[in-house]
C-alpha positions as a Markdown table, in Angstrom:
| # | Residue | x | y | z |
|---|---|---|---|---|
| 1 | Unk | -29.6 | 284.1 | 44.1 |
| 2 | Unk | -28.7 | 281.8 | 40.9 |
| 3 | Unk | -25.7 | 284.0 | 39.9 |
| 4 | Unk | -24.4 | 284.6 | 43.9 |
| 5 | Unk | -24.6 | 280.2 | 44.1 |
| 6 | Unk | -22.5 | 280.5 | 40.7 |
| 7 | Unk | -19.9 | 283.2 | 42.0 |
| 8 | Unk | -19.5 | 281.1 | 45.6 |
| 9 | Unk | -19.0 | 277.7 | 43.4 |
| 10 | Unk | -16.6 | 279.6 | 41.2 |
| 11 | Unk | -14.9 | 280.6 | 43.9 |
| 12 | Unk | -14.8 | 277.5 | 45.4 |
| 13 | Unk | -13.4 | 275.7 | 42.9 |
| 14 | Unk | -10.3 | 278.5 | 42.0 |
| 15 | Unk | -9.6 | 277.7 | 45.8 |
| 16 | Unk | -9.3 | 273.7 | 45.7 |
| 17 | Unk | -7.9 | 274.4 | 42.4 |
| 18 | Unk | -5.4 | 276.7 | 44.2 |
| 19 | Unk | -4.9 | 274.4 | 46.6 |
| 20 | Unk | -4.7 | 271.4 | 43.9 |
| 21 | Unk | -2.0 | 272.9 | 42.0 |
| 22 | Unk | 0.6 | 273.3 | 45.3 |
| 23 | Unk | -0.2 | 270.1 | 46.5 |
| 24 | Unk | 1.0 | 269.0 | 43.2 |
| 25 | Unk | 4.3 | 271.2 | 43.0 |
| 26 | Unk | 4.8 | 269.7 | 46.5 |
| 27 | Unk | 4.5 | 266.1 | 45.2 |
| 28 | Unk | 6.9 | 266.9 | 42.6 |
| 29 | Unk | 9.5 | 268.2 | 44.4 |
| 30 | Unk | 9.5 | 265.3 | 46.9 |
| 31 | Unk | 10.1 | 263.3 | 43.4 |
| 32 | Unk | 12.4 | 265.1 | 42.2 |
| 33 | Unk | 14.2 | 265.0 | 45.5 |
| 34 | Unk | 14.3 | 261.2 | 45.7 |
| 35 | Unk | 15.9 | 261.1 | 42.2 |
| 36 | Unk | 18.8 | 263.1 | 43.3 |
| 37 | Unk | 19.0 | 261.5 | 46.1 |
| 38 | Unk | 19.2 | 257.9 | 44.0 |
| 39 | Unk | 21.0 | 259.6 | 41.6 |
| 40 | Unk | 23.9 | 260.0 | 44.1 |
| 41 | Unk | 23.6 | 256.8 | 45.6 |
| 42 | Unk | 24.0 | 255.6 | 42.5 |
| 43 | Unk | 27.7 | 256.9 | 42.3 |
| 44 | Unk | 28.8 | 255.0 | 45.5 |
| 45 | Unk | 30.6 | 251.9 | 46.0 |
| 46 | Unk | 28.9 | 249.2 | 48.7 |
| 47 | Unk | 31.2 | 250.5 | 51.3 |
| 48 | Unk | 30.7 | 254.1 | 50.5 |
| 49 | Unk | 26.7 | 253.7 | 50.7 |
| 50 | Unk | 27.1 | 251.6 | 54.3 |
| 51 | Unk | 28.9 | 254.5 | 55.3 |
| 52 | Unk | 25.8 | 257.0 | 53.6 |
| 53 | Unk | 22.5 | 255.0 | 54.4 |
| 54 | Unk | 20.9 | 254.5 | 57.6 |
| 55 | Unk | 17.6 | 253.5 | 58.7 |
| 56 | Unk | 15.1 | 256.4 | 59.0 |
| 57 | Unk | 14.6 | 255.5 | 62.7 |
| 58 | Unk | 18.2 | 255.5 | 63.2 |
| 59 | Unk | 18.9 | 258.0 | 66.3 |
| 60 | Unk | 21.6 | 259.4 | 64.5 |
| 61 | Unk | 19.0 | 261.4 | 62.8 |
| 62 | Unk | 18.5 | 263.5 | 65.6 |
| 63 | Unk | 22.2 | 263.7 | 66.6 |
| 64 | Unk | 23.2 | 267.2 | 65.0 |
| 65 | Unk | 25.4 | 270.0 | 65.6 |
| 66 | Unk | 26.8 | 273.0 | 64.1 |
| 67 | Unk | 30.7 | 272.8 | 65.3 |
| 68 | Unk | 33.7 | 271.5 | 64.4 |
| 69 | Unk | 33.5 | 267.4 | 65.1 |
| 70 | Unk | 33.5 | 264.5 | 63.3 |
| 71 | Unk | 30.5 | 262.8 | 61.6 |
| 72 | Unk | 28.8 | 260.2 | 60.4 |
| 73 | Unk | 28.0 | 260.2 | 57.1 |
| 74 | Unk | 30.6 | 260.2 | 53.7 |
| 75 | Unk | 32.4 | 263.4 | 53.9 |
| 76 | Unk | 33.2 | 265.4 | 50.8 |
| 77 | Unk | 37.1 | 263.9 | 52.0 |
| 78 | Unk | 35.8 | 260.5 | 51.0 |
| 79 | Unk | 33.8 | 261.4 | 47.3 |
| 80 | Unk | 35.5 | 262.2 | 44.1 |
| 81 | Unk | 34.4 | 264.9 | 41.6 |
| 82 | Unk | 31.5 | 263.0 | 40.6 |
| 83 | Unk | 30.3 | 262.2 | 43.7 |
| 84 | Unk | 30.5 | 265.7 | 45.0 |
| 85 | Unk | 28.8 | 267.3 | 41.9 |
| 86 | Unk | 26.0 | 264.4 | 42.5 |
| 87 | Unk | 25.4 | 265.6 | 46.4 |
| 88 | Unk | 25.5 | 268.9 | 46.0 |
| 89 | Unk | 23.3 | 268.6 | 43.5 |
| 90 | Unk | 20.6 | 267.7 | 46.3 |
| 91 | Unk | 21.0 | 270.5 | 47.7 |
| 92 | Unk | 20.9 | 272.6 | 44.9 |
| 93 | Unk | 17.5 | 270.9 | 44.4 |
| 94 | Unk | 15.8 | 272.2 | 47.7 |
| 95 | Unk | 17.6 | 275.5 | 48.2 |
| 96 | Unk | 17.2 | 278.5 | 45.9 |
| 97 | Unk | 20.2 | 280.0 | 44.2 |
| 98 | Unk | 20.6 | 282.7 | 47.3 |
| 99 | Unk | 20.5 | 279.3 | 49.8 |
| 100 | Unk | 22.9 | 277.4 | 47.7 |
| 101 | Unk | 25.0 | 280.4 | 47.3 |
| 102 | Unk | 25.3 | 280.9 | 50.8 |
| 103 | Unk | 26.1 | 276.7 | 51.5 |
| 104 | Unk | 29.0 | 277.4 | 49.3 |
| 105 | Unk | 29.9 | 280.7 | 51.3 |
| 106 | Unk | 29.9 | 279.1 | 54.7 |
| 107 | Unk | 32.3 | 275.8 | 53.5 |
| 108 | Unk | 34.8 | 278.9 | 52.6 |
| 109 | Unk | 34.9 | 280.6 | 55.1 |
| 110 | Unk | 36.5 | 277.1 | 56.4 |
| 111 | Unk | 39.5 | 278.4 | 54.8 |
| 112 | Unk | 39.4 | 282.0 | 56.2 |
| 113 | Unk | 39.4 | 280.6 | 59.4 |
| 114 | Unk | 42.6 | 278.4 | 58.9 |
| 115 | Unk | 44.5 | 282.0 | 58.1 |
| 116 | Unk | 42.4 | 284.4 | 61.0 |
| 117 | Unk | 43.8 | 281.6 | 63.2 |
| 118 | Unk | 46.8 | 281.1 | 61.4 |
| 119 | Unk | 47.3 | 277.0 | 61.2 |
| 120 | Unk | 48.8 | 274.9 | 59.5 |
| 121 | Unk | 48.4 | 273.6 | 55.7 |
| 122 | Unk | 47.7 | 270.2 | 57.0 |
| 123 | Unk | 45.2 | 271.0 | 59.6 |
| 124 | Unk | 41.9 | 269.5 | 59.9 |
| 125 | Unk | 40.1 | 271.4 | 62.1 |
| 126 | Unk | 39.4 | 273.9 | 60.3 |
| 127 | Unk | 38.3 | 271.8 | 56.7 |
| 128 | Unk | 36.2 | 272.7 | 54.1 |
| 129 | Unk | 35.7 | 268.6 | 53.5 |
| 130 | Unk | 34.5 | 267.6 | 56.5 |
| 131 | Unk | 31.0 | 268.4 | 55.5 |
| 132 | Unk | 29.0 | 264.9 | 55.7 |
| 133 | Unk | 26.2 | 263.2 | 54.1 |
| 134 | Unk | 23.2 | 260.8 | 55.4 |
| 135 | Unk | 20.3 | 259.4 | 53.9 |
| 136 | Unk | 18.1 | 257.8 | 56.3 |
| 137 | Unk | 16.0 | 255.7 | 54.4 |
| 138 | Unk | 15.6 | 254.6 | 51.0 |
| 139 | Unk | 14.6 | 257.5 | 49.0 |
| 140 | Unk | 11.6 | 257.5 | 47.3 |
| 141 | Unk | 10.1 | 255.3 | 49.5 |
| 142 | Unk | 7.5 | 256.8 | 52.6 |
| 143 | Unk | 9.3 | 257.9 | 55.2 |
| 144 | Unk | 12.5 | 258.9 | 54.1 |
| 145 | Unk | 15.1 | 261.7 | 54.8 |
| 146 | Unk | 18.8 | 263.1 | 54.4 |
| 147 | Unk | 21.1 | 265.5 | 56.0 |
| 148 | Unk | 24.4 | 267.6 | 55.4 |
| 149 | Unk | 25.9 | 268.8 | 58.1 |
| 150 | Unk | 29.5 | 270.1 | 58.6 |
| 151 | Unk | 30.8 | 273.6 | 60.6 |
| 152 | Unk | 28.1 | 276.4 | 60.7 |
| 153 | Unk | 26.0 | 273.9 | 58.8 |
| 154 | Unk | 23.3 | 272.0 | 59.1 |
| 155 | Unk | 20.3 | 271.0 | 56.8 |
| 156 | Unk | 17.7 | 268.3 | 56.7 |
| 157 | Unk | 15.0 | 267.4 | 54.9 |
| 158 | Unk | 12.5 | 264.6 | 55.3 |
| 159 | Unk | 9.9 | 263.3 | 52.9 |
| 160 | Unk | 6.8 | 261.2 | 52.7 |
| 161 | Unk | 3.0 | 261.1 | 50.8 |
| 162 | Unk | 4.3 | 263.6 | 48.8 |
| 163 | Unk | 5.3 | 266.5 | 51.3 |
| 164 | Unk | 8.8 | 267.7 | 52.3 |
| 165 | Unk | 10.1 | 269.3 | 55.5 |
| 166 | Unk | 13.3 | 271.4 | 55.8 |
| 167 | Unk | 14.0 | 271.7 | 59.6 |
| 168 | Unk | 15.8 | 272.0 | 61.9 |
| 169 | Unk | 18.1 | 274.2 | 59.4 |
| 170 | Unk | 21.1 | 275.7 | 60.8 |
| 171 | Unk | 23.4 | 278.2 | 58.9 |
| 172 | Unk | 26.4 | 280.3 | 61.1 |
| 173 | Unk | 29.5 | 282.5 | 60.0 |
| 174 | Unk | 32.9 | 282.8 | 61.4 |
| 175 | Unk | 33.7 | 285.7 | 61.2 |
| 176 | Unk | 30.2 | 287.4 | 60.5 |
| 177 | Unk | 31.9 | 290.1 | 58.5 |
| 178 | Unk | 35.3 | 289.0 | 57.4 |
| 179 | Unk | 37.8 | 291.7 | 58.0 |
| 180 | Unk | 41.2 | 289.6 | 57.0 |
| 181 | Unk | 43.5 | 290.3 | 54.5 |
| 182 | Unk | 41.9 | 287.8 | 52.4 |
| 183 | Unk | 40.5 | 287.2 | 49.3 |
| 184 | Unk | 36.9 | 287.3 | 51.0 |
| 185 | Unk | 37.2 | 290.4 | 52.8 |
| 186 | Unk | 34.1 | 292.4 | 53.4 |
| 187 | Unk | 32.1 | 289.1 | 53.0 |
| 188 | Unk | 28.9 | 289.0 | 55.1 |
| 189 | Unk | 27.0 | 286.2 | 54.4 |
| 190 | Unk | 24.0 | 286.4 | 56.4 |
| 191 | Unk | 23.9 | 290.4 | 56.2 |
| 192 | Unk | 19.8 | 290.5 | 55.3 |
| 193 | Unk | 19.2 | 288.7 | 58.7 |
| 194 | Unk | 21.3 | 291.0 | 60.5 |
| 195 | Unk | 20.8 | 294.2 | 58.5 |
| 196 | Unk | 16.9 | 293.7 | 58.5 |
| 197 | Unk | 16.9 | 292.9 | 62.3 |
| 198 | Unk | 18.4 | 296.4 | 63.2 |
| 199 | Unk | 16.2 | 297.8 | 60.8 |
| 200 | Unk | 13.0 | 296.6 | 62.6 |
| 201 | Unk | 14.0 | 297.6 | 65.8 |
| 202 | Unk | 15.3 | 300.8 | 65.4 |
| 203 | Unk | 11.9 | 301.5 | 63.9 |
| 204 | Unk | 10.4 | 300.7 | 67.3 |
| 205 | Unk | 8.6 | 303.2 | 69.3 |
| 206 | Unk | 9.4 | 303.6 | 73.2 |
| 207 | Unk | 6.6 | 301.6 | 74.7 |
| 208 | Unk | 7.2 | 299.0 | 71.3 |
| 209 | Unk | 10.6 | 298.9 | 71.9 |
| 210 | Unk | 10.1 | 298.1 | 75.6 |
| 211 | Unk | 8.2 | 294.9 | 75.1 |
| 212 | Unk | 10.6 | 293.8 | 72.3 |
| 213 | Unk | 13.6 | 294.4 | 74.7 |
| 214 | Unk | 14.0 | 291.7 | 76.9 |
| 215 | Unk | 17.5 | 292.3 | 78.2 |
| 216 | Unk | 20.5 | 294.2 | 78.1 |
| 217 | Unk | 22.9 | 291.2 | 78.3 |
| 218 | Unk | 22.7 | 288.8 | 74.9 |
| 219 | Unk | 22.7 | 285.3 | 75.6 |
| 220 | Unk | 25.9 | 283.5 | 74.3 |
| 221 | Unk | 24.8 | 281.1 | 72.3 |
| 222 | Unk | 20.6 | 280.5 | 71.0 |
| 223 | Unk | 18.3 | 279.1 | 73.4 |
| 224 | Unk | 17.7 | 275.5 | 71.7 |
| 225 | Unk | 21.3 | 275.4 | 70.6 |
| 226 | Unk | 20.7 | 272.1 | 68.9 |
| 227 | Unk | 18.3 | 270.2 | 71.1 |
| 228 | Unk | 16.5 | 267.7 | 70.1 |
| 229 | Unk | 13.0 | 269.1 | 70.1 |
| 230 | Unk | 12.9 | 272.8 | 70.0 |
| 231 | Unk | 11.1 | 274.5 | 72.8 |
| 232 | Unk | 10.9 | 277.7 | 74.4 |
| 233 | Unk | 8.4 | 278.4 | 77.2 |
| 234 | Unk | 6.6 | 281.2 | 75.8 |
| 235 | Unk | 6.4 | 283.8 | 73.4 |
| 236 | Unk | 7.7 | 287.0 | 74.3 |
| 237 | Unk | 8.7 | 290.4 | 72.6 |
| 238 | Unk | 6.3 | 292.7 | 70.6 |
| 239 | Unk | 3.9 | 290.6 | 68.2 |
| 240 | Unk | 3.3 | 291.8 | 64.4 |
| 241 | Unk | -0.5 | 292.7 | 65.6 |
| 242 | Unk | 0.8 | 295.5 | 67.4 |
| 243 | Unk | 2.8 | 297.0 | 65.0 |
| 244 | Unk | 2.3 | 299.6 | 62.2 |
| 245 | Unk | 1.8 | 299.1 | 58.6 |
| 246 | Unk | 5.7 | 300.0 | 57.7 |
| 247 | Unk | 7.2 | 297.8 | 60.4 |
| 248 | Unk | 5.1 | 294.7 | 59.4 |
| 249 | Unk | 6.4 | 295.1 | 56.1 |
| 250 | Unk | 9.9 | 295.1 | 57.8 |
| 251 | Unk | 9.5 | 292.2 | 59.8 |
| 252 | Unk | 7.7 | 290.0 | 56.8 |
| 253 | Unk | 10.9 | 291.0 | 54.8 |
| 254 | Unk | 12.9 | 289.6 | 58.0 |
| 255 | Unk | 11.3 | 286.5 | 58.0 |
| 256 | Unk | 11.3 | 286.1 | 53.7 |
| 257 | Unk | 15.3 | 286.4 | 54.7 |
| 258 | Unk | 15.0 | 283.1 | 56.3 |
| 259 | Unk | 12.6 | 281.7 | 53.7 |
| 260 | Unk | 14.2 | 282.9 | 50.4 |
| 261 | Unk | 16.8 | 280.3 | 51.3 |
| 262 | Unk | 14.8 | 277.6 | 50.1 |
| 263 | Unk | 12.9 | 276.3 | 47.3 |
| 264 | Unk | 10.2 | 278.1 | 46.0 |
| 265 | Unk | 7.8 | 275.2 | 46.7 |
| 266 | Unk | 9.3 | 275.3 | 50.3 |
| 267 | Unk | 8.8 | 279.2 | 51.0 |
| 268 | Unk | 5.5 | 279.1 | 50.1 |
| 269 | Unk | 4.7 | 276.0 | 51.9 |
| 270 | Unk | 6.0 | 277.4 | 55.2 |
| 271 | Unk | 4.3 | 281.1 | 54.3 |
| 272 | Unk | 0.8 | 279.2 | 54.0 |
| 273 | Unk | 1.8 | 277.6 | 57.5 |
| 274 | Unk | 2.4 | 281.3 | 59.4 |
| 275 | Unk | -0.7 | 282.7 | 57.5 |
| 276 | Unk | -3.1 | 280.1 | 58.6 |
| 277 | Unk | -1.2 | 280.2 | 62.2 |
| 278 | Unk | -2.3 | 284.1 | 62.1 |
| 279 | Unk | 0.7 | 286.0 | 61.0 |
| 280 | Unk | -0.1 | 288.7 | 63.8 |
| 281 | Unk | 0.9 | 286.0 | 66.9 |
| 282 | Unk | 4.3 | 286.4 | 65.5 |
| 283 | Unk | 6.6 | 288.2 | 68.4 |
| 284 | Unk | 9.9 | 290.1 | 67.7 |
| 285 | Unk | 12.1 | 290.3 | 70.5 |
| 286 | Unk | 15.5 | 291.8 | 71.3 |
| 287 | Unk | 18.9 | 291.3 | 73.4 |
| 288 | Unk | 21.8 | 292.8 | 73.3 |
| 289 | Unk | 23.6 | 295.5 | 71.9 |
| 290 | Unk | 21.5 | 297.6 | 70.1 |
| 291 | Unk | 23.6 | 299.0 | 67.5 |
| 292 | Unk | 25.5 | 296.8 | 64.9 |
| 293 | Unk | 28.9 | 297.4 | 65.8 |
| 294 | Unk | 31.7 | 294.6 | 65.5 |
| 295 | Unk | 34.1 | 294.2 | 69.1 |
| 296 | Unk | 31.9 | 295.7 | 71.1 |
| 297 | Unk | 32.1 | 292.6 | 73.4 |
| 298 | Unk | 29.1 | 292.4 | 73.7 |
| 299 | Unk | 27.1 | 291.3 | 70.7 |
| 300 | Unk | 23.5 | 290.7 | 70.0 |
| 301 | Unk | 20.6 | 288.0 | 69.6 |
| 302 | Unk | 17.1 | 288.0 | 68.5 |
| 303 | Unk | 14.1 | 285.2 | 67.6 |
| 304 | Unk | 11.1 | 285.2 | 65.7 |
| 305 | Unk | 8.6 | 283.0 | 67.4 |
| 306 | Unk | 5.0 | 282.2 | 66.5 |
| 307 | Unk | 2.4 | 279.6 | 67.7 |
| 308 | Unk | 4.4 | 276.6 | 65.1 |
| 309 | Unk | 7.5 | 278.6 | 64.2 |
| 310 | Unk | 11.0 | 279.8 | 65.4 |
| 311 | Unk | 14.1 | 281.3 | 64.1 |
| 312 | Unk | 16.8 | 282.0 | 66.2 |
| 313 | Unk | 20.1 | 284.3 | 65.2 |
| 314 | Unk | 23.1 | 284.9 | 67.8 |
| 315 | Unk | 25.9 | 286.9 | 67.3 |
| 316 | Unk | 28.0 | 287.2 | 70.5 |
| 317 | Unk | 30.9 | 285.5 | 70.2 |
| 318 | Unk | 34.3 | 287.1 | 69.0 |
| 319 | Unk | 33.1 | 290.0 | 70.0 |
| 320 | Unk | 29.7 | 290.2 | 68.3 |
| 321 | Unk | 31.6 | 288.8 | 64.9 |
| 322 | Unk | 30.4 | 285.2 | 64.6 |
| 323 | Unk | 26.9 | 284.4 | 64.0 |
| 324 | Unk | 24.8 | 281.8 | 64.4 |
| 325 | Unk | 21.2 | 281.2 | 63.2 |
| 326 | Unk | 18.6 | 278.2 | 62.9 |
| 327 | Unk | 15.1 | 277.9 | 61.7 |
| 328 | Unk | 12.8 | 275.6 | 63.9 |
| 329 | Unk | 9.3 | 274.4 | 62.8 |
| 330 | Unk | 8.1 | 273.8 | 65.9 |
| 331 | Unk | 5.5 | 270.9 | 64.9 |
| 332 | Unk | 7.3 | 269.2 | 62.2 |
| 333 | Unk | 11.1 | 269.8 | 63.2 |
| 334 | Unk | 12.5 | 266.5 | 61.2 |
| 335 | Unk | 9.3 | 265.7 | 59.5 |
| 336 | Unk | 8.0 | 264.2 | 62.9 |
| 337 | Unk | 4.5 | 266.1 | 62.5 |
| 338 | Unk | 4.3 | 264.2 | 58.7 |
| 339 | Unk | 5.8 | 261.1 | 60.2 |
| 340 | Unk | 2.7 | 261.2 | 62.8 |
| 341 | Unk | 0.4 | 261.8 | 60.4 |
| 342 | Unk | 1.6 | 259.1 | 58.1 |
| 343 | Unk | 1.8 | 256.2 | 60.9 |
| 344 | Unk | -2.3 | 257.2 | 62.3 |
| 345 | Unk | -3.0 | 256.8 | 58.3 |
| 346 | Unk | -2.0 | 253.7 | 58.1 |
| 347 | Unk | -3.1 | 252.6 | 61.5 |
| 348 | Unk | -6.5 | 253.6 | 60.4 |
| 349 | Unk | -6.2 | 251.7 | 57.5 |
């Protein structure tokens, strides 16, 4: 009995200890986030940083959008190489080297676009500048938050006691595949989403494939687009409970597609989130074409959608050649599940 007490205490403590250590990684990361963050503001004149800084309740923090528009925030037009160096490094911070490589793919393809639609050197429209920055907040202080956001592009984080969130995060590409006599030619920068998708459903069965299948027709743009709150009325498609061993491990490697864009602390956090959410509620579900070809005029879309978590990915437009793709966390979209926590805390207080 002695040595059974010993082994549960043991284990026990390897578990708080476990649980000590991310906490801890989370913690940092939040502070090493709200020195970048100072770091930059730092580098800006007074009228740069009224143009920068908002409050954190400031609605603008919900207004977001993945087209072509213009902003609030300092644009990469209105920094000079310092300041630009200083931003990105932010984001560098909280993406990995695959989500910070693909940040940097998706402001180029900015300049595809101006030769696939042939305009002018001057245009703006098409502008691999007009990618703005907000901070909401004074960073380092609880709550706090900051966003970029230009075309196909759109990435927030919020932060307080500690913790960090990451959604709503958007990331498109137009074209999907670039097939242009250009320097980026063959270029497909969300090709492990896609690739993995058709994957997973062409492993389907008959009667999997029929719950997963909701419709011949894809829709033309993702459900929640960029609403405000993300909602869907319920979950539909073919959960990971009901599929085999092989196609779990395909559709885990579909979601890590998604996650592997952001820090490690991040990934892990959100993984810890869909295990303890039961990883099996998951659903998988399908529209659209069914075969990954590019002009078929039709295109495709699927979602990922769990009890506290959605992804979204659309690919209709130009004829199944211009994706789109957001990650929703269904509770804490914008930190608002942390921000409820934090405000009962210190109501209780």
């Amino acid at each position: 009995m002695k040595k059974i007490s010993i082994l549960a205490c043991l284990i026990t403590l390897m578990i708080i200890s476990g649980a000590f250590v991310f906490e801890n990684k989370e913690e940092r990361l939040a502070t090493r986030m709200a020195d970048a963050a100072n770091t930059f503001l730092k580098t800006l004149s007074p009228e740069q940083k009224k143009e920068t800084m908002l409050s954190y309740t400031d609605p603008a923090r919900f207004d977001w959008n993945f087209t072509p528009r213009a902003r609030k925030g300092l644009t990469f037009k209105g920094m000079d190489a310092n300041q630009r160096k200083a931003a990105m490094a932010i984001v560098s911070l909280v993406l990995s080297q695959e989500g910070y490589s693909k940040t940097e793919q998706i402001i180029d393809l900015e300049n595809v676009l101006r030769v696939v639609e042939t305009r002018p050197a001057n245009d703006t429209y098409r502008d691999p500048e007009n990618y703005a920055f907000l901070v909401f907040g004074t960073p380092g202080t609880d709550p706090w938050g900051w966003r970029m956001e230009g075309h196909h592009l759109s990435l927030h984080f919020s932060s307080m006691n500690g913790q960090v969130s990451y959604t709503p995060s958007f990331m498109g590409s137009n074209p999907g595949q670039v097939l242009a006599e250009v320097p980026q030619k063959g270029k497909r920068i969300l090709k492990a989403e896609q690739d993995l998708a058709f994957a997973l459903l062409n492993s389907l069965d008959e009667s999997q494939a029929k719950k997963a299948l909701l419709g011949s027709q894809a829709p033309n743009e993702m459900f929640t687009s960029n609403s405000r709150k993300a909602s869907l009325e319920k979950m539909e498609g073919i959960p990971m409970g009901e599929m085999t061993v092989g196609q779990k491990v395909l559709f885990k490697d579909l979601i890590m597609a998604y996650l592997l864009r952001y820090h490690v602390t991040l990934k892990a956090q959100q993984w810890r989130q869909l295990e303890k959410g039961d990883l099996n509620q998951i659903h998988f579900a399908w529209m659209g074409d069914q075969k990954p070809e590019i002009g078929s005029g039709h295109g495709h879309y699927y979602r990922i959608h769990g009890p506290t978590f959605l992804i979204e990915f659309d690919n209709t437009q130009n004829g199944g050649n211009h994706i789109h793709s957001v990650v929703r966390d269904l509770t804490n979209d914008f930190g608002e599940d942390m921000l409820k926590a934090h405000y009962e805390k210190g109501h209780g207080k």
